[in-house]
SEPA-635475 format. One record per atom (N, C-alpha, C, O): residue number from 0; atom name; x, y, z. Coordinates in steps of 0.2 Angstrom, whole numbers, always signed. Atoms other than C-alpha are relative to their C-alpha. Example, Ala and Ser with C-alpha at 12.3 -4.5 7.8 and 13.67 -1.06 7.14 Angstrom:
2
R zaza loba  east north    up
R    0    N    +4    -6    +0
R    0   CA   +62   -22   +39
R    0    C    +4    +6    +0
R    0    O    +9    +5    +3
R    1    N    -4    -6    -1
R    1   CA   +68    -5   +36
R    1    C    -4    +5    +3
R    1    O    -1   +11    +4
end
This chain:
71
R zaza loba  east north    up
R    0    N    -4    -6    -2
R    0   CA   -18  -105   +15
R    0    C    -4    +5    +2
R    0    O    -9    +8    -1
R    1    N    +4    -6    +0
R    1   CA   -23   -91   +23
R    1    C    +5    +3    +3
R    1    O   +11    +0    +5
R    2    N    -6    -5    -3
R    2   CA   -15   -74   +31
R    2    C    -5    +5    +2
R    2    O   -11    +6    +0
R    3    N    +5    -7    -3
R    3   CA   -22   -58   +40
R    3    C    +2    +0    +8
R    3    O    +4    -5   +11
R    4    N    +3    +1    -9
R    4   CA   -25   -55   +59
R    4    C    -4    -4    +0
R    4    O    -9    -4    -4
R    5    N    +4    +4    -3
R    5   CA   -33   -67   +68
R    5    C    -1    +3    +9
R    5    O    +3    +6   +12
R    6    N    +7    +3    +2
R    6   CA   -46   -67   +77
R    6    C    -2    +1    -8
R    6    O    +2    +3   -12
R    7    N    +4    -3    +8
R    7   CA   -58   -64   +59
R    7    C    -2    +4    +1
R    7    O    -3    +8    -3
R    8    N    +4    -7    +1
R    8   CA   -65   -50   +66
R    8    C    +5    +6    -1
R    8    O    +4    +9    -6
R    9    N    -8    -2    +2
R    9   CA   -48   -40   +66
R    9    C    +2    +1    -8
R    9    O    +4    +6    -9
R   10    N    -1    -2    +3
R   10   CA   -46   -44   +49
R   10    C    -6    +3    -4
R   10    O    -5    +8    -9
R   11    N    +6    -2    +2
R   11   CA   -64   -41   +44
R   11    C    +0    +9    +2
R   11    O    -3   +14    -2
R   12    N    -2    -7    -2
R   12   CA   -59   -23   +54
R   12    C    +5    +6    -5
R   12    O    +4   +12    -6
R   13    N    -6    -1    +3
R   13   CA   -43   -21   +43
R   13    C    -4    +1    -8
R   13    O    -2    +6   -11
R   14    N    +3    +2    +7
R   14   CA   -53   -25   +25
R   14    C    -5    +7    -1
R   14    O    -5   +10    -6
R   15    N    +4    -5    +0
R   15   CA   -67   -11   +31
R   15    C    +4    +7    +2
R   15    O    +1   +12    +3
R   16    N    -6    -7    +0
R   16   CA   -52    +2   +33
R   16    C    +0    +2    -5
R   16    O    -2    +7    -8
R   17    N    -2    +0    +8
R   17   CA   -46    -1   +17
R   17    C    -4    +0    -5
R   17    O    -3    +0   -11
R   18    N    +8    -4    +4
R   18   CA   -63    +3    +9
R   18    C    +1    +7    +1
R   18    O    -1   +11    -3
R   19    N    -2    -6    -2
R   19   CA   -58   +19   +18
R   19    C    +2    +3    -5
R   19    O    +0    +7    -8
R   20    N    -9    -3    +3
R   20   CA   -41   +21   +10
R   20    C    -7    +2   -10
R   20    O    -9    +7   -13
R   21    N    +1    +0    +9
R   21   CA   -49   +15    -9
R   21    C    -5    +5    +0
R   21    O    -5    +9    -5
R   22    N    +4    -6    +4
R   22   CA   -65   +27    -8
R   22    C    +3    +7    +2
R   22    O    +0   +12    -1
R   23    N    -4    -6    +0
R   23   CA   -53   +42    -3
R   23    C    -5    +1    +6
R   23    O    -9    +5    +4
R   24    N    +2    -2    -5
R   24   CA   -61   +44   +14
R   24    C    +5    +2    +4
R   24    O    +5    +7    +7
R   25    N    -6    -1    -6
R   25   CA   -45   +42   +24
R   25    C    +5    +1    -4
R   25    O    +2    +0    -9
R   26    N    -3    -2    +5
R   26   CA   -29   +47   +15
R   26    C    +6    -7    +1
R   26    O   +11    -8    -3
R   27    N    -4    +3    -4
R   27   CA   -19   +33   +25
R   27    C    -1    -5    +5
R   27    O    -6    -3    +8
R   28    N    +1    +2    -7
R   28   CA   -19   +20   +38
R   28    C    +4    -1    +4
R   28    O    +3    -3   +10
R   29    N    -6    +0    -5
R   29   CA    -2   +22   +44
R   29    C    -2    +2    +7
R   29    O    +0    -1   +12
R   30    N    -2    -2    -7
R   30   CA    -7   +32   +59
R   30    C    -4    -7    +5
R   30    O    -3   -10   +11
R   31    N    +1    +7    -4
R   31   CA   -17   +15   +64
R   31    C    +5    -4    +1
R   31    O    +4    -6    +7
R   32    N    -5    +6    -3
R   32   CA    -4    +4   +66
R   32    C    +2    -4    +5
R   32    O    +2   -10    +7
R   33    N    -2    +4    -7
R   33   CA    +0    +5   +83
R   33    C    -7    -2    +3
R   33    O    -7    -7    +7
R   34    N    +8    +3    +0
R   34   CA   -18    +4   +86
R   34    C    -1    -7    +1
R   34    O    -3   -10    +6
R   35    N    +2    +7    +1
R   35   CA   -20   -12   +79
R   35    C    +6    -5    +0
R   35    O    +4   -11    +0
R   36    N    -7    +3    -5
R   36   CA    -2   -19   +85
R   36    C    -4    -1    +8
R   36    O    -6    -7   +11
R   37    N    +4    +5    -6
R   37   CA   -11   -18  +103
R   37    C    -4    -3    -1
R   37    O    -3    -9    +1
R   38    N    +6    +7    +0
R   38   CA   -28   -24   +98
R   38    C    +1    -7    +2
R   38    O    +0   -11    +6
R   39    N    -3    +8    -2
R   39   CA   -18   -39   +92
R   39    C    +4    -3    +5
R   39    O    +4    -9    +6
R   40    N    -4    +2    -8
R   40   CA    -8   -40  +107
R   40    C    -6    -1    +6
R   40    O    -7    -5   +11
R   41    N    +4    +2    -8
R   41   CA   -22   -38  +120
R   41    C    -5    -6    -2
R   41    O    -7   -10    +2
R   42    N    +4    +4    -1
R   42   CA   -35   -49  +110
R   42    C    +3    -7    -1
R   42    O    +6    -7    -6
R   43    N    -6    +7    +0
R   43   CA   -27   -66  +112
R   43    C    -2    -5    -2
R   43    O    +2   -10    -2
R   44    N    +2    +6    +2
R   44   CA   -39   -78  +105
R   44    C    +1    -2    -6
R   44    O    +2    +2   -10
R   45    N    -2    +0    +7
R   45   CA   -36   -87   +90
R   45    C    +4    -3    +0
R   45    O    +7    -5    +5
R   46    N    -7    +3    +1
R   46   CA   -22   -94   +80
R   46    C    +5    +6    +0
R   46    O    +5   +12    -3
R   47    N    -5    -4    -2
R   47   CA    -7   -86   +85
R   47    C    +9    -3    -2
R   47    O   +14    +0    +1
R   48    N    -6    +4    +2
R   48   CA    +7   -97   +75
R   48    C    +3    +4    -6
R   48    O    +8    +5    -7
R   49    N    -2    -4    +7
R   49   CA    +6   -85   +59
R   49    C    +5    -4    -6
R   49    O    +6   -10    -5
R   50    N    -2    +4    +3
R   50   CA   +15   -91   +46
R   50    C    -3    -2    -8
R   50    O    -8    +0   -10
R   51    N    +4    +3    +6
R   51   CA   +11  -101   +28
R   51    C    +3    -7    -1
R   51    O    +8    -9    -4
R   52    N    +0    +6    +3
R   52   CA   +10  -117   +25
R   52    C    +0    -5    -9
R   52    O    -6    -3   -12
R   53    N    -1    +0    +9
R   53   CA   +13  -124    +5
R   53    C    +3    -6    +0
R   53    O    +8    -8    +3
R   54    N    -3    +4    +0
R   54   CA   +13  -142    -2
R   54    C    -5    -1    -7
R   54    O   -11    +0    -8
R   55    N    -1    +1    +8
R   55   CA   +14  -146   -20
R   55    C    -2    -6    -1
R   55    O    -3    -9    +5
R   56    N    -1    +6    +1
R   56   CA   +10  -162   -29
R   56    C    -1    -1    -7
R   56    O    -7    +1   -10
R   57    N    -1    +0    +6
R   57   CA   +16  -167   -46
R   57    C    +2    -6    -2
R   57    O    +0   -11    +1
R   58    N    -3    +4    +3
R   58   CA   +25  -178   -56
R   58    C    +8    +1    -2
R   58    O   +10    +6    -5
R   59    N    -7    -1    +4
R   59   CA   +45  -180   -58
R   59    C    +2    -2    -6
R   59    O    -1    -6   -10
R   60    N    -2    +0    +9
R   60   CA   +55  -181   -74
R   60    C    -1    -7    -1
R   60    O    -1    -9    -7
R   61    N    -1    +8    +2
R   61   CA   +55  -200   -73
R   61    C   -11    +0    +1
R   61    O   -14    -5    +3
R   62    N    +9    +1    -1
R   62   CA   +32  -196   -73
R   62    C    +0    -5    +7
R   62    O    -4   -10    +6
R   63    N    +2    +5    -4
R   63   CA   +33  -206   -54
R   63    C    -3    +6    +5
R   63    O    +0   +12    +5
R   64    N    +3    -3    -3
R   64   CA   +21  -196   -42
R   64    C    +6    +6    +4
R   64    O   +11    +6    +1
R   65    N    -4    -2    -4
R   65   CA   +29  -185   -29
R   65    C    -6    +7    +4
R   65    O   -10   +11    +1
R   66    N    +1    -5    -3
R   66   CA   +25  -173   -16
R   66    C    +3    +6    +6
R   66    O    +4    +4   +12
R   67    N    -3    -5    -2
R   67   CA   +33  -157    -9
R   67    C    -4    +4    +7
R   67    O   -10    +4    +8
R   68    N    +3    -3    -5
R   68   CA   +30  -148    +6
R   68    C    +6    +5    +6
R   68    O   +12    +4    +6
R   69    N    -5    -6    -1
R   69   CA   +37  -133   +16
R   69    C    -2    +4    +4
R   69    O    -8    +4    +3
R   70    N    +2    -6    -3
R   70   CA   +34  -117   +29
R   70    C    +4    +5    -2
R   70    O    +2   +10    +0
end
């Protein structure tokens, strides 16, 4: 499973903010948003489906395998 902006460097940009934010350097990162709204619109490389993919696998009440799956 993963999540964030894509490309990694984006999210790697977004993680070095928010070091900002937690050492009290910036009070906020709202006023970025739209910033980083274009970036990710102009830089197009990458996965671009977004989303989360999620699949289980257990045992049902009769103990016979099974497996689960989902977006």
């Amino acid at each position: 499973m993963g999540a964030g902006p894509v490309p990694e460097i984006l999210h790697r940009v977004l993680i070095a903010l928010a070091w900002l934010v937690r050492l009290r350097l910036v009070p906020t990162l709202y006023p970025f948003a739209p910033l980083m709204f274009q970036v990710i619109n102009i830089l197009r490389w990458g996965e671009h489906r977004g989303g989360m993919f999620v699949e289980i696998e257990g045992l049902d009440a009769e103990h016979k395998p099974v497996r689960r799956s989902g977006t």
